[in-house]
N, C-alpha and C positions, 0 to 999 in steps of 0.2 A: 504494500500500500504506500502509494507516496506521501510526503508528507508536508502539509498543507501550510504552515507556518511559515509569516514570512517577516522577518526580521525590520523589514521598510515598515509593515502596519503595526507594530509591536512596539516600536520604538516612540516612546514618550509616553507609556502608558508603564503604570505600576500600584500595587496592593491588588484590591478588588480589580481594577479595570483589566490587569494581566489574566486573572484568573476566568475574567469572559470572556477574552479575548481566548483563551486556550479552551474552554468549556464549547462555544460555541464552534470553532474547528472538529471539535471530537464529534460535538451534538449533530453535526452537516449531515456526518457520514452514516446512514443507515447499516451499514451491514457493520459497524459499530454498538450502537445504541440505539434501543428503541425507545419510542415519544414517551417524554417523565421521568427513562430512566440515566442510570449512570449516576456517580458521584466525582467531585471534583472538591478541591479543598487548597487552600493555599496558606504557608507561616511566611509570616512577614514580621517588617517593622513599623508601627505608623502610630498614628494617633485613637484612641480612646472615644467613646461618646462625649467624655468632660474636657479633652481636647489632652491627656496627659501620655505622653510618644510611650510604647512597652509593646512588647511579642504579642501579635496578631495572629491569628489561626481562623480565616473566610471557611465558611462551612455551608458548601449547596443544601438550598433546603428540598427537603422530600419530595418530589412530583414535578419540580421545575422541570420545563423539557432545555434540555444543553443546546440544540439546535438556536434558541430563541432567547434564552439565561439574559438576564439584568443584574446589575448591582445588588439592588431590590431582594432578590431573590437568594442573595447569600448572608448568613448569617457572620458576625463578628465576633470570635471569644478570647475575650484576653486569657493567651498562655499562662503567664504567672499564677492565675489563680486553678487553674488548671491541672499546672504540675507540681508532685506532690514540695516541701519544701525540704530542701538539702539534697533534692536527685539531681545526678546529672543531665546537662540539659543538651542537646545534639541538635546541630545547625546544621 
């Protein structure tokens, strides 16, 4: 299968917007993913709802179809609270 990414439309995009930018390439291809399915996920670095910058982890929500994926449509969980405290943590 080739592969559909292309580095010219990619460029200047990052957190969220990367991740549907990548969701929606996987979602295209049917003999991939059917409509609703598939998971996509992305760790970053960015900012918080209260605007405070710490580890991001975008989580596609359930049912989103990937062909079609929004912002909107992916969930935001701050790592730190996430992972347990004193684990190592792997970038």
């Amino acid at each position: 299968m080739k592969s559909l990414w292309s580095n010219k439309n990619a460029k200047g995009l990052s957190g969220v917007d990367l991740v549907v930018y990548a969701s929606r390439l996987i979602g295209a291809e049917a003999r991939l993913v059917l409509w609703g399915g598939g998971n996509s996920s992305m760790k970053t670095f960015g900012k918080d709802h209260t605007g405070k910058k710490t580890h991001m982890l975008w989580i596609k929500g359930s049912g989103s179809d990937m062909r079609t994926i929004a912002p909107k449509n992916f969930t935001p969980l701050r790592l730190d609270e996430l992972w347990p405290q004193g684990a190592e943590t792997v970038d």
